[in-house]
C-alpha positions as CSV (number, residue, x, y, z in Angstrom):
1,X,211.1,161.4,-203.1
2,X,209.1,164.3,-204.6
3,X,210.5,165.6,-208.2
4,X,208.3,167.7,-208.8
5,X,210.0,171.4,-209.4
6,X,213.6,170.4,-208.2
7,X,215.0,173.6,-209.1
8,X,217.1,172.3,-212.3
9,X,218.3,174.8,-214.3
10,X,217.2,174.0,-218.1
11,X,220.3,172.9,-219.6
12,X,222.2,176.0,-219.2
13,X,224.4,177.8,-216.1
14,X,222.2,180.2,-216.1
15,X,218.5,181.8,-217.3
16,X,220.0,185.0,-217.3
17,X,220.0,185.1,-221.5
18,X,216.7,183.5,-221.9
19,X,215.6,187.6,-222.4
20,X,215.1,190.2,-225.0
21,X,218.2,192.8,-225.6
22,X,215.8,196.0,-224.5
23,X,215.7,194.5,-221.2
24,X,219.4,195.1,-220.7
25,X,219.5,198.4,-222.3
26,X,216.6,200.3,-220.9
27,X,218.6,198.8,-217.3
28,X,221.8,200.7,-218.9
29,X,219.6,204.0,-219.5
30,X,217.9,203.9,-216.0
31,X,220.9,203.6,-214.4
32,X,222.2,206.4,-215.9
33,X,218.9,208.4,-215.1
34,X,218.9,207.5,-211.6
35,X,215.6,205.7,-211.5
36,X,216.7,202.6,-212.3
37,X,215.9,201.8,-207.9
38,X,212.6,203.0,-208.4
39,X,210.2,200.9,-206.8
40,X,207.9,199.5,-209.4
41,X,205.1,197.2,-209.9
42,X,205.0,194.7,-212.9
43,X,201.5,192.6,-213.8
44,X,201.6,190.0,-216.1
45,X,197.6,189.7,-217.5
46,X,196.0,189.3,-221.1
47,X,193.5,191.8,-222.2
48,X,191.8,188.9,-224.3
49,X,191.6,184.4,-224.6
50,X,191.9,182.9,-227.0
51,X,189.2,183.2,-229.3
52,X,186.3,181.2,-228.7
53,X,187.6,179.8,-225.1
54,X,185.8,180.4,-222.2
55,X,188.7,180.2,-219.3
56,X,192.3,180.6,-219.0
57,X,194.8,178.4,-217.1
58,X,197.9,179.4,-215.1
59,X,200.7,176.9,-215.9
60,X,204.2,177.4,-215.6
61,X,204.0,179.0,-212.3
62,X,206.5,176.8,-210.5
63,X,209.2,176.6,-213.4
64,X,209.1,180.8,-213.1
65,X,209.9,180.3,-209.6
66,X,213.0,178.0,-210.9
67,X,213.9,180.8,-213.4
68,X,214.2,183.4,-211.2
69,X,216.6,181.5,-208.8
70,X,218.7,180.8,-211.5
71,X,218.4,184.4,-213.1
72,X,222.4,184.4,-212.5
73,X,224.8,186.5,-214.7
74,X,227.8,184.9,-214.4
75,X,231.5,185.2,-215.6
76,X,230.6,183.4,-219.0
77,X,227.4,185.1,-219.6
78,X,229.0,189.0,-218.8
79,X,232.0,187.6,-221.0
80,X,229.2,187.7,-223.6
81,X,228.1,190.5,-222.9
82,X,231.0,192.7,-222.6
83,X,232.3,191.0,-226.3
84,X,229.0,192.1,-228.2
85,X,229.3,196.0,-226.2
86,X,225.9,194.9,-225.4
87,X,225.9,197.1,-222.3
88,X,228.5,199.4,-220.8
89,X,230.6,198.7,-217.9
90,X,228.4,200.2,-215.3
91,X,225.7,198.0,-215.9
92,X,228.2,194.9,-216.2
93,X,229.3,195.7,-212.9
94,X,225.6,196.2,-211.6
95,X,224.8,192.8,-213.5
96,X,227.6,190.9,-211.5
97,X,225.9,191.4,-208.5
98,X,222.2,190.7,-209.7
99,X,220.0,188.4,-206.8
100,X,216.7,189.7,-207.6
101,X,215.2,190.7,-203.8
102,X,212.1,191.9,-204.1
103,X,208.2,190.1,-204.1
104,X,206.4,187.8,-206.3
105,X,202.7,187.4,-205.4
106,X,200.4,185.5,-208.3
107,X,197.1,183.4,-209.5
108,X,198.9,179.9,-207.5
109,X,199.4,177.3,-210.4
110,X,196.4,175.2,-211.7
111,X,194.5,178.4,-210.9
112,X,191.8,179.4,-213.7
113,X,191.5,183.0,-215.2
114,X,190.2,185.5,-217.3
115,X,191.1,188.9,-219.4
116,X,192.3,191.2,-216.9
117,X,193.3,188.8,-214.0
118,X,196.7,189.8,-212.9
119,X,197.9,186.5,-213.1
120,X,201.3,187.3,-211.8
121,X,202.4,190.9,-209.4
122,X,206.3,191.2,-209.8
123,X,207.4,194.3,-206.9
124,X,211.2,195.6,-206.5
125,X,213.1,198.1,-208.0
126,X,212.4,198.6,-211.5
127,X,216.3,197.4,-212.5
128,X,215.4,194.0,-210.9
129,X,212.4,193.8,-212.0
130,X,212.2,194.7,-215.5
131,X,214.9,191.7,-216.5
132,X,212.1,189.5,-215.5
133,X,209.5,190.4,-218.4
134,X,210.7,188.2,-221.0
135,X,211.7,184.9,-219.0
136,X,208.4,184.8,-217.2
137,X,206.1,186.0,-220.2
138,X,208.2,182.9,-222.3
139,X,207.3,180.5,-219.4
140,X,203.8,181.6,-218.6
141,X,202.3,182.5,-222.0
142,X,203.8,178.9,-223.1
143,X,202.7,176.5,-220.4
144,X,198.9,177.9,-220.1
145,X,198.4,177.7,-223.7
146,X,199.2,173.9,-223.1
147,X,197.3,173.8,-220.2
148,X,194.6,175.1,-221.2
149,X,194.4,172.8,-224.3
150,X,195.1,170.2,-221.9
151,X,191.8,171.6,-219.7
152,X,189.6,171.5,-222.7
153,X,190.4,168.0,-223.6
154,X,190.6,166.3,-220.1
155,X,187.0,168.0,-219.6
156,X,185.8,166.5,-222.8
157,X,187.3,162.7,-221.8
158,X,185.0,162.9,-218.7
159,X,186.7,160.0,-216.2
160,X,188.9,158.5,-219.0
161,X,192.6,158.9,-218.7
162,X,194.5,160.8,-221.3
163,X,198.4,160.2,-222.4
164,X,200.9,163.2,-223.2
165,X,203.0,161.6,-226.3
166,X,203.4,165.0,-228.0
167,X,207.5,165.1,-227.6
168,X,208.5,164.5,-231.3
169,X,206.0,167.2,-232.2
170,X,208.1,170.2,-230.6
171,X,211.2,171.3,-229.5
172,X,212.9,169.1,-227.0
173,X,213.0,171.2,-224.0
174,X,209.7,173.0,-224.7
175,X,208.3,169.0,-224.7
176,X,209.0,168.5,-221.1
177,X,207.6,172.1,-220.5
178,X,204.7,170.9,-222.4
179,X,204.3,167.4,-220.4
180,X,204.2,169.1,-217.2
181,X,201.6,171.6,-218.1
182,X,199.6,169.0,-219.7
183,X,199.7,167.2,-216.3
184,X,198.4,170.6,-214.8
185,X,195.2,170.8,-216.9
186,X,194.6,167.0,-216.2
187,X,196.1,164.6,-218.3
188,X,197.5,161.5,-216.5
189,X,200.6,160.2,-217.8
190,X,203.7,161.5,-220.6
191,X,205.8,159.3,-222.8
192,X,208.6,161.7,-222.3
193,X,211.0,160.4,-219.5
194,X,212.9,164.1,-219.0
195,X,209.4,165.2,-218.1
196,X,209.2,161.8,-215.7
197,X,212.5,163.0,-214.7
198,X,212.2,166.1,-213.9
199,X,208.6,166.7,-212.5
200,X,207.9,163.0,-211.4
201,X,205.0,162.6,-214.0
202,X,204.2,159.1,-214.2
203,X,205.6,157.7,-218.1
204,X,203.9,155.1,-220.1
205,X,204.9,153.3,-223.2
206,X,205.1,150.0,-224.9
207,X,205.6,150.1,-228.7
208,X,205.7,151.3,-232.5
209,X,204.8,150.1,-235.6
210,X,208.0,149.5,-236.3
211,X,208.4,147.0,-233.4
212,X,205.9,145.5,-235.3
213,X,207.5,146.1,-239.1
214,X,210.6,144.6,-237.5
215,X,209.4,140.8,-237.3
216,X,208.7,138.3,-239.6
217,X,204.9,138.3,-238.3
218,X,202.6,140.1,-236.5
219,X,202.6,137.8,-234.1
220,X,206.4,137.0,-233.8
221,X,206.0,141.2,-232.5
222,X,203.1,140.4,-230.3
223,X,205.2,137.5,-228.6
224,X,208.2,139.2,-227.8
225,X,206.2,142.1,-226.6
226,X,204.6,140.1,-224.2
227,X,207.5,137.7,-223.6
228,X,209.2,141.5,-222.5
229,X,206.4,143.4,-221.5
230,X,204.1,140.9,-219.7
231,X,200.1,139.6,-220.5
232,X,199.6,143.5,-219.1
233,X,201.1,145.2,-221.8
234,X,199.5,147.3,-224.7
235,X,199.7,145.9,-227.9
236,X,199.0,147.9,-231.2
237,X,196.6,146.7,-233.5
238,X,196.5,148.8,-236.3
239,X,199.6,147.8,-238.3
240,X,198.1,145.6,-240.9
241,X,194.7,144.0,-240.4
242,X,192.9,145.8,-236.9
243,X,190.5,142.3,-236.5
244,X,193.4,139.9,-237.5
245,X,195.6,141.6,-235.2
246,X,193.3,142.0,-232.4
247,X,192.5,137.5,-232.7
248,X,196.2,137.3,-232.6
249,X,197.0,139.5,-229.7
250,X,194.6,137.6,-227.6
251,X,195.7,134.3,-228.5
252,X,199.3,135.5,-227.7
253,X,198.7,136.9,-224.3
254,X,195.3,135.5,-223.6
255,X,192.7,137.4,-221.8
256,X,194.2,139.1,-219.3
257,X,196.0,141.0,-222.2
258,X,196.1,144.7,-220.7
259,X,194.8,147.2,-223.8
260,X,195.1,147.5,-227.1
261,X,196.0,150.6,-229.2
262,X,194.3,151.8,-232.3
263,X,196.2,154.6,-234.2
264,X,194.1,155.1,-237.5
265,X,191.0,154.6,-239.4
266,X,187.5,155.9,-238.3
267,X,187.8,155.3,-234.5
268,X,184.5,155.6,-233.7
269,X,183.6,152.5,-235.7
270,X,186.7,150.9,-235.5
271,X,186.3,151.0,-231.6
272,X,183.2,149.5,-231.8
273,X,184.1,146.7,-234.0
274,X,187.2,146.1,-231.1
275,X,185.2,145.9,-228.7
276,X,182.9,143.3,-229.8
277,X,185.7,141.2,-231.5
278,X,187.4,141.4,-227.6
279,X,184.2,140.2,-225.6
280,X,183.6,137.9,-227.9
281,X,187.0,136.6,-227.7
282,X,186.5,136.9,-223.8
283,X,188.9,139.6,-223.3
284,X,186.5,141.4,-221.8
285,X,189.1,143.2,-219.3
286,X,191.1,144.8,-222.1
287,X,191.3,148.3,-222.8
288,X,190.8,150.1,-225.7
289,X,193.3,153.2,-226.2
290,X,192.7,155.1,-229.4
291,X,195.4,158.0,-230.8
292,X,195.8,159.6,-233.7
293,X,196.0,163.0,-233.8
294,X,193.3,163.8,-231.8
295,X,192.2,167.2,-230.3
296,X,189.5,168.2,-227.7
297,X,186.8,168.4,-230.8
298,X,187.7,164.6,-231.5
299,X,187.7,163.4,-227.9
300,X,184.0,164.8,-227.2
301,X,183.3,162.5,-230.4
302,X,184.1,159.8,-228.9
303,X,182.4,159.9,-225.8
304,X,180.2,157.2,-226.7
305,X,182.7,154.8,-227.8
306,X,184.1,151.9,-226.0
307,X,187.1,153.7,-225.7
308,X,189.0,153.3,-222.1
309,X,191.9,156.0,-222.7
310,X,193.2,158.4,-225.3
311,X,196.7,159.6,-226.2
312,X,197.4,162.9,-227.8
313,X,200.6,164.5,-229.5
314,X,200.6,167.3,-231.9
315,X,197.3,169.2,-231.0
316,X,198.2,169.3,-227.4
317,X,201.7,171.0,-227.5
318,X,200.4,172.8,-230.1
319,X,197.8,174.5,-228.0
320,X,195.1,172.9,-230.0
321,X,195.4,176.1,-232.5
322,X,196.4,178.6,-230.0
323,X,200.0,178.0,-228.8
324,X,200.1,181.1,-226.9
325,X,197.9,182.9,-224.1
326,X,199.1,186.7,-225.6
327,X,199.8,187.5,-221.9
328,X,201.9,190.6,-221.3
329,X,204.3,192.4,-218.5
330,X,203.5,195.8,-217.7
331,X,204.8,198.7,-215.6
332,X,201.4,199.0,-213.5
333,X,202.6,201.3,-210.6
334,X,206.3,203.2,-209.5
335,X,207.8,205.5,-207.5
336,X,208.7,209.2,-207.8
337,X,211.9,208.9,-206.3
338,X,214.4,206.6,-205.2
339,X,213.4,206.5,-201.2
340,X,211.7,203.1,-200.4
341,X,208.8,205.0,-198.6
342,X,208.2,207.3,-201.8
343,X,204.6,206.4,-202.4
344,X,203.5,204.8,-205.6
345,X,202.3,206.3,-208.6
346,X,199.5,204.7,-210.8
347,X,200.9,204.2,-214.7
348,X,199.3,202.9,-217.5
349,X,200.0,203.0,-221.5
350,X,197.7,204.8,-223.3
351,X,196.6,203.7,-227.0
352,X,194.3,203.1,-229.4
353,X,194.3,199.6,-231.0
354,X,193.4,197.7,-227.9
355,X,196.2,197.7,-226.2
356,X,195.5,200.2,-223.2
357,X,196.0,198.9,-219.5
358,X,194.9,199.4,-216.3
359,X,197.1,201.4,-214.0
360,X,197.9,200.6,-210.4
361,X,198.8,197.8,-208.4
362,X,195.7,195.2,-208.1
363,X,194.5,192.9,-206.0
364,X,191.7,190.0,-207.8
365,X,188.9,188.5,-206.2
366,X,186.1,185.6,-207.7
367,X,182.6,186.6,-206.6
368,X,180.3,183.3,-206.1
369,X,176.4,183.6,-206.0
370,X,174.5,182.1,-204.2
371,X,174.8,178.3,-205.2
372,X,179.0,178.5,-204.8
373,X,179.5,179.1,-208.4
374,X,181.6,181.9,-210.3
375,X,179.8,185.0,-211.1
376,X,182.6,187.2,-211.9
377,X,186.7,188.1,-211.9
378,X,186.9,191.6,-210.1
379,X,190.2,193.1,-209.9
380,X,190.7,196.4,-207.9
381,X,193.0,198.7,-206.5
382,X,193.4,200.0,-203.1
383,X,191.1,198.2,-200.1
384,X,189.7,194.7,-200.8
385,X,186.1,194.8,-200.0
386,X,184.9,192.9,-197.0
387,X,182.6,191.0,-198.8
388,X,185.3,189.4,-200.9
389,X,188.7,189.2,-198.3
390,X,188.6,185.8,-198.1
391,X,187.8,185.2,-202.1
392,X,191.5,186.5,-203.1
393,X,193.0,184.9,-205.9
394,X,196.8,186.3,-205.5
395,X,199.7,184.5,-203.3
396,X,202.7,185.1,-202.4
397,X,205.1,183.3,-204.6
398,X,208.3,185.2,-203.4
399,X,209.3,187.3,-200.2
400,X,212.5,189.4,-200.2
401,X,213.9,187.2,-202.9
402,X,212.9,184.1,-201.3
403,X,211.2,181.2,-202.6
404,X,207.7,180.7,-200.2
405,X,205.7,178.9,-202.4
406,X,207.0,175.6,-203.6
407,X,205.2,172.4,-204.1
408,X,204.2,169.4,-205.5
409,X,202.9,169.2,-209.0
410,X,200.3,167.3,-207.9
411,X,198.7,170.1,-205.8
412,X,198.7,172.6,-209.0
413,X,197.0,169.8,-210.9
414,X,194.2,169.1,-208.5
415,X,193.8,173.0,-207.6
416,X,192.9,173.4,-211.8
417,X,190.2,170.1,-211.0
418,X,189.1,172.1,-208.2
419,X,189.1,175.7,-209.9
420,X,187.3,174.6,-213.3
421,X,184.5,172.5,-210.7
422,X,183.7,175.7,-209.8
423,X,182.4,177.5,-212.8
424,X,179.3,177.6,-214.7
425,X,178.6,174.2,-216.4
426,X,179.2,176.3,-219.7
427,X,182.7,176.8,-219.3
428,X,183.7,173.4,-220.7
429,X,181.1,173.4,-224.2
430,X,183.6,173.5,-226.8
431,X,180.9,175.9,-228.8
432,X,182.7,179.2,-229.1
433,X,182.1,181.7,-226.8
434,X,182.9,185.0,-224.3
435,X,184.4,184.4,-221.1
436,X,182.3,182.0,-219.3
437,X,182.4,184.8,-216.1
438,X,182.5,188.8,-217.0
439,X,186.0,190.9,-215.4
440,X,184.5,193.8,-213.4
441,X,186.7,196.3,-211.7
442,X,186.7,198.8,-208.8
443,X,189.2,201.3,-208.4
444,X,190.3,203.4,-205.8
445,X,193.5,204.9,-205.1
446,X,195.9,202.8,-204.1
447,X,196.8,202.8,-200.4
448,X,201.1,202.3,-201.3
């Protein structure tokens, strides 16, 4: 069976709430100015990364599909609404009926991108659309921070498989958010079994120190690991004495023991030590999986260690320092009337501070040069030029309120492989740095 983005709601009726109050009352005001069926353009895009990172990832795509189908008000949530006088009646009754209807076209999930990118294109009326902003920006801005934390550090292990075990580090439901976008940017497994659950991501785990703390010996644990868990099984080493317990776990299991797990210390020596004690012992077969709280920076020094896997926790749902991609929702292009065939009108905010946009509904390309590499992000308006038609970025995620783009977890995680492959080498030195590709962009007016 394939799990991955069943459509669950997140443990609520409906995703409805999960938005800021303003939403609902600039809704209440255009209603009651008549433009509230204005047809409008939203783009969701960050005018900056992180600092020091050289790429973005899109993560979270697939969950904002899930969102918007649930993106319900029903009798409980207007019952809410209605006690707290949060809108009148007019928009309660509007809000009774809400399906949003129009299109959703985006970056597809796994994608990579850079300051500008209009990473997501939300078109309908501006009443359906503007209850979007906040779920989506919560969704998006959350999952490719992970994701691109998770980019960095699956880039830094190389071929080496990396372990989500970062649940107890966040809130519960934004751990299985964090699991799946982990997966995205190319980590292999999760300890959390609602992310196994839910997305299908395969779950690993064996035990704690206090599985070990529990027994009379080290090797009473050891035994009853194995006597559980099989000969395969991880055991960790690092509870007591890291050569003691390494003799004993091989005498308890033997050689075929699977991998042992090293939690603290200087891991760069104590790897080495392990992995001498282990040939030596003739457990030359077993792993060598190192954690604690490691980051990207910590990976890359181990990359010459005998070290077969890592597992990482806090960093990772953290965003290794930059839980957030900043991205924002803007009004980008509307209509000057009501009529569906009104054309559509370029708007933009204008401001000092940094925080001007680009008006106009966009299209984004990725120019390659000659060798099939990425030269730049160019984002336009109005006719796609020949030369890059068939190097658009956007999809279409939604079609008159429709669901088109569904799928397997797996594709968004091999698309990011795919999409990272093909930028300049220097997109994954963890030296800080600009954009590893410049955003260049060519307006015209737009052909709405």
């Amino acid at each position: 069976m394939n799990t991955a983005d069943l459509g669950l709601p997140v443990d609520v009726p409906s995703t409805a709430l999960f938005t800021d109050q303003y939403e609902l009352t600039m809704l209440q005001g255009a209603l009651k100015a008549g433009t509230a069926e204005r047809r409008s353009v939203f783009e969701v895009f960050t005018r900056r990364l992180p600092n020091g990172r050289r790429y973005g990832v899109v993560a979270g795509t697939g969950r904002v599909l899930d969102a918007v189908e649930n993106f319900r008000f029903d009798a409980g949530v207007l019952g809410f609404l209605r006690e707290r006088e949060i809108v009148d009646e007019q928009t309660l009754d509007w809000l009774a009926g809400y399906r949003f209807s129009g299109d959703i076209w985006g970056y597809p999930e796994g994608e990579v991108y850079f300051p500008g990118s209009p990473i997501m294109r939300v078109e309908g009326t501006f009443a359906e659309c503007v209850l979007l902003e906040t779920v989506i920006l919560s969704i998006l801005n959350h999952d490719s921070a992970i994701a691109a934390a998770a980019s960095r550090m699956s880039a830094a292990a190389g071929e080496r498989p990396l372990i989500e075990m970062g649940a107890r580090r966040t809130h519960e439901l934004a751990a299985v958010a964090a699991s799946r976008a982990a997966y995205v940017g190319g980590f292999s497994t999760t300890s959390d079994l609602a992310a196994g659950f839910r997305y299908g991501i395969p779950t690993v785990g064996t035990s704690a120190h206090a599985f070990t703390l529990l027994h009379d010996s080290e090797r009473d644990a050891f035994q009853a690991q194995v006597n559980t868990l099989g000969r395969g099984t991880t055991l960790l080493v690092d509870t007591y004495d890291v050569a003691e317990a390494v003799r004993t776990a091989v005498e308890v299991a033997g050689t075929e023991l699977g991998a042992v797990r090293i939690d603290s210390g200087d891991l760069l020596l104590v790897a080495h030590r392990v992995r001498q004690q282990l040939d030596e012992l003739g457990a030359t077969d077993t792993k060598i999986i190192v954690t604690s709280d490691l980051d990207e920076y910590a990976i890359a020094s181990l990359a010459a260690a005998p070290v077969d896997a890592y597992g990482v926790g806090t960093q990772l749902v953290t965003g290794s320092g930059h839980p957030t991609s900043s991205m924002v929702y803007k009004l980008v292009a509307r209509a000057e009337s009501a009529d569906p065939k009104a054309p559509l009108v370029p708007v933009a905010k204008k401001s000092s501070g940094g925080k001007t946009s680009v008006g106009g509904r966009k299209w984004a390309a990725r120019r390659l040069d000659s060798y099939g590499v990425a030269e730049a992000e160019v984002i336009g308006t109005g006719r796609v030029p020949a030369a890059l038609a068939d190097r658009q970025l956007l999809v279409e995620l939604v079609k008159g309120g429709e669901v088109v783009a569904r799928e397997p977890l797996d594709a968004a995680r091999d698309r990011h492989a795919a999409a990272r492959g093909g930028l300049p080498m220097s997109a994954t030195q963890l030296s800080r740095g600009e954009p590893v590709i410049p955003t260049e962009y060519v307006q015209e007016p737009s052909g709405s």
